[in-house]
Structures are given as C-alpha cells and as structure tokens.
N, C-alpha and C positions, 0 to 999 in steps of 0.2 A: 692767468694771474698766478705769481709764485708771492703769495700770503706770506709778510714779516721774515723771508729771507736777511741771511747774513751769511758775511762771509765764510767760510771753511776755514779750520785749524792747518798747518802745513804739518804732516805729520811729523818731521826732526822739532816740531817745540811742542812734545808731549813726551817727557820722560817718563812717564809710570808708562806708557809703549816703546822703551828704546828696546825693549824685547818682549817679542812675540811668540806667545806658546801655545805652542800645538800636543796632539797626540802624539806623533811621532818624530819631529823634527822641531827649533825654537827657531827664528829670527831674529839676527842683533843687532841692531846698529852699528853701521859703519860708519866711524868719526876720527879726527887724526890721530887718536890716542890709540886706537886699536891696535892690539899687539904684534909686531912682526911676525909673531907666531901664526896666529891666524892669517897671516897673509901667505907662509912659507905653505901654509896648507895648502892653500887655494890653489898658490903656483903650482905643488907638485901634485894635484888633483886634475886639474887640465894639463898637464904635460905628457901623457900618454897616446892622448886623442889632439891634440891640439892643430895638427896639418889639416883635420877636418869640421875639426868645431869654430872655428870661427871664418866661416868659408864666409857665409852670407853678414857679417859684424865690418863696422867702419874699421875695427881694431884688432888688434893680435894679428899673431901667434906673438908673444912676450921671449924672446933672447935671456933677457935672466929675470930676475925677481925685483928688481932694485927697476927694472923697466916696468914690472907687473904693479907694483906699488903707486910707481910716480903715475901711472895711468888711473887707477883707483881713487889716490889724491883730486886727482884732475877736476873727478866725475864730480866731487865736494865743491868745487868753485860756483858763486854764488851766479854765472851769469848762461851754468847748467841748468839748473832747477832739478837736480835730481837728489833722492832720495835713496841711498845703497843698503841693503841689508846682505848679512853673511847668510848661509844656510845652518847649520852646526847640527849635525847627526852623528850620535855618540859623543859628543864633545871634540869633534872634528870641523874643520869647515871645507864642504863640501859643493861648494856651488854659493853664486850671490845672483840677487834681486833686487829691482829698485823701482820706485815711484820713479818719472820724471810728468815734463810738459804739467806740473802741479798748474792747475788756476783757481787759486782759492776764492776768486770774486764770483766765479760761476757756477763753480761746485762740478772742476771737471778733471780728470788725474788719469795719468798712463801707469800699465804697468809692463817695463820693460828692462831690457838690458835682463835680460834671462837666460842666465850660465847656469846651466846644470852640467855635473862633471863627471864622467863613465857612474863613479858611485851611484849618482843619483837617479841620472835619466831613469825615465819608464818606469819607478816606484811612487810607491804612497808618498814618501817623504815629499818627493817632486810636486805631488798636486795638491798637497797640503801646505807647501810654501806657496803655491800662487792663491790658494785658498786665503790662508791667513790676512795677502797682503788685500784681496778682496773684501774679507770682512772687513778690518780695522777702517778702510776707504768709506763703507757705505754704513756699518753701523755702528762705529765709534765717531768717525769724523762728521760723516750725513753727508759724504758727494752724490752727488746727483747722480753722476755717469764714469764710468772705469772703461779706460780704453785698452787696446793691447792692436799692437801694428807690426808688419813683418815685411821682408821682401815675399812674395808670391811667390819665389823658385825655393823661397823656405818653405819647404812640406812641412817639417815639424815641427814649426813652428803653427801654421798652419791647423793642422790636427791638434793641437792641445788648444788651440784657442776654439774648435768646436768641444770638446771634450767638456772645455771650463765653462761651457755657455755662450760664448762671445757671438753677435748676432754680425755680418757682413755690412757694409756699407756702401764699402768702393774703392776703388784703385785710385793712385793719382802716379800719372805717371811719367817718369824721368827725374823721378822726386831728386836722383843723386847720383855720383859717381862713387862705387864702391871696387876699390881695389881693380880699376882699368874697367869694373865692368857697369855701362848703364842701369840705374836698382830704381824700380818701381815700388811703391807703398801702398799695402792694403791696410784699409782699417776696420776694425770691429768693435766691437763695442757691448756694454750689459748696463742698463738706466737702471734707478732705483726701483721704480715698480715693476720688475722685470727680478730682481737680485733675487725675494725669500722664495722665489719656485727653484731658480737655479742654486741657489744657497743648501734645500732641503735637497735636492738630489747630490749635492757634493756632501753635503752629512752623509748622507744614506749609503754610499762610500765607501768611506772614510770610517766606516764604522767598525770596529776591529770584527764584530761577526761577519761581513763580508770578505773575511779572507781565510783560508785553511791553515791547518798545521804547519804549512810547506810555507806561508806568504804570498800564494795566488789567489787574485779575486775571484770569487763567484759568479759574479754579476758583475759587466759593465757598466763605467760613466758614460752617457751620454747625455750631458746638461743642454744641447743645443736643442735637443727635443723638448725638453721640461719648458722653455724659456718660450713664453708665451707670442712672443715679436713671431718666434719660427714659425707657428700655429696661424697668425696671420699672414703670413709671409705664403705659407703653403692653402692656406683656403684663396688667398686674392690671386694665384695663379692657375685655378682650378676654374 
C-alpha cells in the first residue's frame, strides 16, 4: 500500500528550481529563450572530441551550431518528455543533462542524455551535476525511483552509473538501431529507500576535504556499495 499518494511535480514547472546549485558546478534550465551564447559554448566544448563522443548517442556529431541548436530545441517538444539542463562551470557551459521518460502519476524519472564535454568528464563538477539532478528528483519532487539506461558497449556510461549508486536490472534487447548499429538497453535504477545511504556517500565526496591542493581525491566514490539493494544482491547469491 502507497498511503495518500499523489502525483509528482514535472520539474520545468517549478521555477524557484530553474537553477540548481551546487558546490562546484550550478544547473540551468534549458528553455527557448536561452542565450545563443550558451549554446555557441556547448557547441565549441564538444567539438574537439566529438568523432568520439557521440559514438554510442541516436545523435551528433552537429556540422554547425545552427544544427546543434535545432537539435536542443527539438529535445523541448512536448511529445519528448524531456527535461534539459546546461552544466555552467565558471560561468561557461560545459556539458548538459536532462530528466526524460518523466511519469509523474507514478513517481518514476530518468536521467539521461548526459553530455559531458573534455572540460568536464572525470571531475567533481561531473558527479555533482548527476548528483544535483538526483537530489532535486527524490527530495524536492518525492519520485519514488531515478532511472539512468545506456547501450552496454557504453563502458562509461556504465561505470558512472556504478559510481552514482544505480543498482542493475536488466537488458532489453535490440531496443534500437543506432547509427547502422543493433543497440541493446540496460537499466538501472536507485528507489527511494535506497537514495539517503547512496546520497551520504556522494556528500562524503563531494566534500571539498576529500580532495588535495592539487584537486585529486583522497578517497573513492563507490555509492554501489553503500546502496543497500547491493548488500542484498550479494548476500542472496552467497
């Protein structure tokens, strides 16, 4: 029994969150008003890397910016469901994020479409943007479950979603055809009662004394461990 449930908020209709602050990185909403500027960032932030970052993506490599745009727009159209945020580190935009697959009747949200851009990969800023859009899911809005799904021959995608907590599910497979090639979909997932152990280990972090003078951690994330699903997972196979 889920006791006097209600639906979920969709997070684009709560503006005192159309930006998200963190410690070292903010999140901003992505809406058609958003400056060109910010977009000309983004463009020339993935264009260095770009023949390899969007290997495993329906989309890219972007020809010019006026393509990277209309493609951003796109993700806005209401029969998306998705939710885009920029990254903005130093007052740069440096990668973007996004809720999709919102179900607000159920209280169940993905987070994907996760562009990080040479800048960003492998820093704090990076696990603090998938952090932030975590929190605001489970204890602003009260979703029940945060998903995060990848092709399987995405390794790092993969890895960050152990990093972040996210517990394994299952493959489904021939989900799609990606750029000539057959793409299978794995899912994962963190429920609520599962969130404040994995939440205290991404603090514990994320904490500016975990990291030296230089900007290397001391201590590893590993939130898959902290996440109690694991703890079961690994007693029921023993």
């Amino acid at each position: 029994v889920v006791p006097n449930w209600t639906a979920r908020a969709n997070p684009s209709t709560k503006p005192e969150y159309n930006i998200l602050h963190g410690q070292y990185c903010r999140l901003e909403l992505f809406t058609p008003t958003t400056s060109s500027t910010a977009i000309q960032q983004l463009y020339d932030a993935f264009k260095p890397t770009e023949q390899t970052h969007f290997t495993y993506l329906y989309y890219g490599p972007f020809e010019t910016v006026n393509e990277f745009a209309q493609f951003l727009h796109t993700l806005l159209e209401p029969s998306n469901n998705t939710v885009v945020y920029f990254i903005i580190v130093n007052e740069i935009a440096v990668g973007f994020i996004t809720y999709l697959r919102v179900n607000e009747n159920h209280g169940s949200i993905e987070i994907g479409h996760v562009n990080f851009s040479q800048q960003l990969a492998r820093t704090r800023q990076a696990t603090e943007a998938s952090f932030l859009l975590m929190q605001y899911a489970f204890d602003s809005l009260g979703y029940r479950r945060v998903e995060w799904t990848f092709d399987p021959l995405n390794r790092k995608s993969y890895q960050a979603s152990l990093r972040l907590g996210f517990q394994y599910e299952g493959t489904w497979l021939k989900m799609g055809i990606c750029k000539g090639r057959s793409a299978d979909l794995s899912w994962f997932s963190i429920v609520d009662d599962e969130w404040p152990h994995v939440k205290y280990e991404i603090q514990r972090w994320l904490n500016p004394t975990n990291f030296d003078t230089s900007g290397q951690q001391l201590t590893t994330l590993n939130s898959a461990q902290t996440n109690p699903r694991n703890k079961k997972t690994t007693d029921s196979n023993q």
